[in-house]
C-alpha positions, -999 to 999 in steps of 0.1 A, spaced: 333 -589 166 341 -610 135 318 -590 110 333 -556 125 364 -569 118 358 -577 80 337 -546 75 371 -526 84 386 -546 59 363 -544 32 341 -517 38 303 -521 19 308 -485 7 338 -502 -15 312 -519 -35 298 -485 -48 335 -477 -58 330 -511 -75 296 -500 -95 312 -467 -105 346 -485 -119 328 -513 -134 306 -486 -161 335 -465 -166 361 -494 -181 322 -503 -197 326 -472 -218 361 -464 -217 375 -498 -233 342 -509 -248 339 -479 -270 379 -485 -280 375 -518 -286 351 -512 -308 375 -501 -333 379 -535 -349 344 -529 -363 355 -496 -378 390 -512 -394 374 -521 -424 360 -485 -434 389 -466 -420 412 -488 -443 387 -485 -474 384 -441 -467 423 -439 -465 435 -464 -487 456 -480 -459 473 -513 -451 467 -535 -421 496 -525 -404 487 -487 -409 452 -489 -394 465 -508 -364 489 -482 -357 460 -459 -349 450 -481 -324 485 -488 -310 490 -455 -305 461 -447 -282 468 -483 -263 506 -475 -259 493 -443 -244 466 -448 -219 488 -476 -206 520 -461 -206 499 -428 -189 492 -447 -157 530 -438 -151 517 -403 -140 480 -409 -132 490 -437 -109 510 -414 -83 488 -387 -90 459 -407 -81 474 -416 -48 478 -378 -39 448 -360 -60 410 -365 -63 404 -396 -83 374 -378 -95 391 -349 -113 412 -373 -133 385 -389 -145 366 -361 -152 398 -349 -173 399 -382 -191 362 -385 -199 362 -344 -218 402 -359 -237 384 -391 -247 348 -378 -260 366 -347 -273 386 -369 -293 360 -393 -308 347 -357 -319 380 -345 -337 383 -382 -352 353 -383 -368 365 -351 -387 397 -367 -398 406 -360 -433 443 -378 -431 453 -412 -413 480 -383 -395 448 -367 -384 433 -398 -372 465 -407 -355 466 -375 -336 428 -370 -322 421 -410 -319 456 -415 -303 459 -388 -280 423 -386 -274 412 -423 -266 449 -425 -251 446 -399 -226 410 -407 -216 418 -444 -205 453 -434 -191 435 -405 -168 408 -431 -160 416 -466 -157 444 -466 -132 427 -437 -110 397 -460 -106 415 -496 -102 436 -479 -73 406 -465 -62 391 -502 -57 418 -515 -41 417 -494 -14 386 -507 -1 394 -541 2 412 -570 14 404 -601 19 375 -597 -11 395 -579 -31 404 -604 -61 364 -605 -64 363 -570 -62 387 -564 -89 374 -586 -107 339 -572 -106 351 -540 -113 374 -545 -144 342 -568 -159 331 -536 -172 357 -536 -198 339 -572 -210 305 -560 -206 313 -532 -229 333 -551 -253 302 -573 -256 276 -543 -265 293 -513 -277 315 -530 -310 281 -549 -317 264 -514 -314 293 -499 -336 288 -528 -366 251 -523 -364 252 -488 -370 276 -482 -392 258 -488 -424 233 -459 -416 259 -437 -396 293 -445 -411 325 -446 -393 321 -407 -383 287 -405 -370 302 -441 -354 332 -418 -336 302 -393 -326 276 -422 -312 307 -432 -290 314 -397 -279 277 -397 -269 282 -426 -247 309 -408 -231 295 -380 -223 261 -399 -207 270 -425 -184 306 -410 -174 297 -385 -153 276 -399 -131 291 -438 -129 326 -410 -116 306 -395 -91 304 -430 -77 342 -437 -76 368 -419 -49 399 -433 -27 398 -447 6 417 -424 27 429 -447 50 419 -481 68 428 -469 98 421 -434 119 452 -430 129 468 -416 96 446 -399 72 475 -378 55 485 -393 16 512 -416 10 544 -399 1 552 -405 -32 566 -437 -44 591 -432 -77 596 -458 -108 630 -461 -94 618 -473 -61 588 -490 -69 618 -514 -93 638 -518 -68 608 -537 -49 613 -574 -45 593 -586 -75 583 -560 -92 609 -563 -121 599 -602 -128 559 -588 -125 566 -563 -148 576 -589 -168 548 -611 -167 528 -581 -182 547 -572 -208 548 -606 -222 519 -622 -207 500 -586 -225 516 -588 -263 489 -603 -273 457 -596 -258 452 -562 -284 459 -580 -316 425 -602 -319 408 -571 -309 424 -553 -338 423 -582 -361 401 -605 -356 372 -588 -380 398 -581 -410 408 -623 -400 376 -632 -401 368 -616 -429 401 -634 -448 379 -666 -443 352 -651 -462 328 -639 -430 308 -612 -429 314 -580 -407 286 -590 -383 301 -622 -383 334 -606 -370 321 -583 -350 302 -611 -329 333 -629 -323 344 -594 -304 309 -594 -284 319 -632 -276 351 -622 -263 333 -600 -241 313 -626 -232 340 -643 -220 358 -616 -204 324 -608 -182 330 -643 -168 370 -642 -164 365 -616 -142 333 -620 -127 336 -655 -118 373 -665 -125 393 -639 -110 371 -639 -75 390 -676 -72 418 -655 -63 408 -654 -33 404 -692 -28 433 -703 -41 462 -675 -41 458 -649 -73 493 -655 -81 489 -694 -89 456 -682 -109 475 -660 -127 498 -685 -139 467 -708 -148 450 -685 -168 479 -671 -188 487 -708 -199 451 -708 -210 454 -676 -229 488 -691 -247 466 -725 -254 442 -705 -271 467 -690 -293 472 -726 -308 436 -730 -311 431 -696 -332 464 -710 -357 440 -739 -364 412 -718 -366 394 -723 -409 356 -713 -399 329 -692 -374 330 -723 -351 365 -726 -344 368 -691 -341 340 -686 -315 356 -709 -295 390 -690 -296 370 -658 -288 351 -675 -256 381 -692 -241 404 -663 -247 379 -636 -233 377 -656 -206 415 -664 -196 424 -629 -206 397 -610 -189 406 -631 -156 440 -624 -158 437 -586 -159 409 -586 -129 439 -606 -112 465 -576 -120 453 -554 -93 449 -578 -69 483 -594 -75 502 -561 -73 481 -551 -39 492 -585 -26 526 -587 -37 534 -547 -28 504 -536 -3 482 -507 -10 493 -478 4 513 -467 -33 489 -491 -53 477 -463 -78 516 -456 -85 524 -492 -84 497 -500 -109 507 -473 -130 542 -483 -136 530 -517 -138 509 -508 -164 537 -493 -188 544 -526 -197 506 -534 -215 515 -499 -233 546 -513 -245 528 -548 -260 501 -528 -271 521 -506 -291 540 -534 -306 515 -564 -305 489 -554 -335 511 -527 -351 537 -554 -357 509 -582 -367 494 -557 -389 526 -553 -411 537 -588 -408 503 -596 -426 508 -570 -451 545 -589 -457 532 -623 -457 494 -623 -462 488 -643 -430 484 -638 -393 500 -676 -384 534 -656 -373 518 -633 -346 496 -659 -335 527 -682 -329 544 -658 -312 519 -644 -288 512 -683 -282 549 -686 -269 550 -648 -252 520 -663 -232 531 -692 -221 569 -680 -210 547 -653 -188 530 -679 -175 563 -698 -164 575 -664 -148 545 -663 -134 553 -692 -114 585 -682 -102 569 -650 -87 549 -673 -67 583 -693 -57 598 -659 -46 563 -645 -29 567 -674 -10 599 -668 4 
């Protein structure tokens, strides 16, 4: 009777769902995080500054995020599959146009809208999708499934810097378009909604609104969290190889300290986020946010490989648990039956940092010649999310 029990809440056909979202954030986020290994030749063909070339990034960030507004409720009414499918043709369509670009307005355009609209049709579809398969696994579950953004931050931007002294940074766009159009399709097959957990309601959930989804106990102080506890998880990604680089390391070098924040990510949400379920995900969350705003201060201190490896472990690791903690926190907090809408308004908020986290480092390095500033102040964003953090757990409580 017990094992019937938890198979209705966590059905084993979940764990395929899992598979299937795991290698599509692989490809998805792994091929755009990537672009820190391409910043040096995009800056060097368009005669751009720092702050320029992270805007092309920002842009396709702000977008997938702040896209989950409308995948997110669509999600909860519409076949997971055809978003996916939608977002997988935008995104390798737009590696395609990118790698054509003959203007930074050109590369802003197909890299921004392209990479933007394939992780905005994707990413929340898939999360939701996972959520509604679980319960009392599903920090774990999460966790597994949003490790794919580590495992392909670990091999594709290593893949990227290897190649791109024979292929250059548009046969680099082309190679990711590739990988796209290979593993996407069938790791989507893999991936649809749970209809319901129970038989006696298989109709969707009537749509849930930004305006009622706010009014939700807790969902403003979440939202909150995100935006703050997010502003700076894009800007090493961004800028860690042109930082590196200011310390006179070479472009392998920089691009391994992305592959070992990947390493560190695979274990933040492969083996950190799963004690979710252990000890509450919201108290996690407030742990490992304080760990990503401690790492901050270590990367300010930061004058060699060494010291910067270390950064790049600890912070893969506290960041990648925190976001395999999102999902789980918002299913907690606000239940499933809306969690792709949920998620997606949730989600505006990392559009919003991402936007504004590397753009604005960018141009305060091209100001002041040095990254201390953004560091600082993602250090303190961090650690004031983690403090809200807290309180959410005081009001879940109540």
């Amino acid at each position: 009777m017990l094992q019937s029990n938890e198979d209705a809440l966590d059905s084993r056909h979940g764990w395929r769902v899992v598979g299937g979202a795991h290698a599509i954030t692989a490809i998805t986020f792994g091929s755009a995080y990537a672009f820190s290994a391409l910043f040096p030749g995009l800056s060097a063909e368009f005669n751009a500054s720092r702050g320029e070339i992270a805007l092309v990034f920002s842009i396709a960030a702000f977008l997938f995020y702040a896209l989950g507004a409308i995948a997110g409720p669509l999600a909860d009414r519409w076949s997971t599959r055809r978003l996916v499918a939608a977002g997988l043709i935008a995104m390798a369509a737009g590696y395609v146009v990118a790698s054509q670009a003959t203007s930074l307005l050109g590369l802003y355009i197909a890299y921004g809208v392209g990479v933007g609209l394939g992780i905005g049709l994707s990413y929340v579809p898939v999360i939701g999708a996972v959520q509604s398969w679980f319960q009392t696994k599903r920090a774990k579950a999460s966790g597994i499934a949003t490790a794919g953004l580590g495992l392909g931050t670990l091999l594709l931007p290593f893949a990227v810097a290897k190649l791109i002294p024979v292929i250059g940074w548009r046969g680099s766009f082309l190679m990711l378009a590739a990988v796209i159009a290979v593993i996407g399709p069938p790791a989507m097959m893999l991936v649809r909604r749970r209809l319901a957990n129970s038989g006696a309601n298989a109709l969707p959930p009537a749509l849930l609104s930004p305006l009622t989804a706010w009014s939700k106990p807790g969902f403003p102080l979440f939202y909150l969290v995100i935006v703050l506890g997010s502003f700076c998880i894009f800007i090493p990604y961004v800028h860690i190889v042109p930082a590196a680089h200011d310390l006179g390391l070479s472009l392998d070098s920089g691009t391994a300290l992305i592959a070992l924040i990947g390493v560190g990510n695979v274990f933040g949400r492969f083996v950190l986020a799963g004690f979710g379920d252990r000890i509450g995900s919201v108290r996690l969350l407030a742990l490992l946010t304080a760990v990503v705003a401690g790492s901050f201060i270590l990367w300010a201190f930061a004058a060699n490989f060494v010291m910067l490896a270390i950064f790049a472990v600890i912070f893969g690791a506290a960041y990648g648990g925190c976001v395999g903690l999102y999902p789980a926190v918002a299913a907690e907090l606000f239940g499933t039956p809306n969690i792709g809408a949920l998620l997606g308004y949730l989600y505006t908020g990392v559009g919003i940092a991402a936007l504004l986290g590397p753009t604005l480092a960018g141009f305060v390095f091209d100001r002041t010649g040095t990254y201390l500033g953004p560091i600082t102040a993602s250090a303190i964003a961090a650690a004031i999310a983690a403090i809200f953090t807290l309180k959410l757990q005081r009001a879940e409580g109540k």
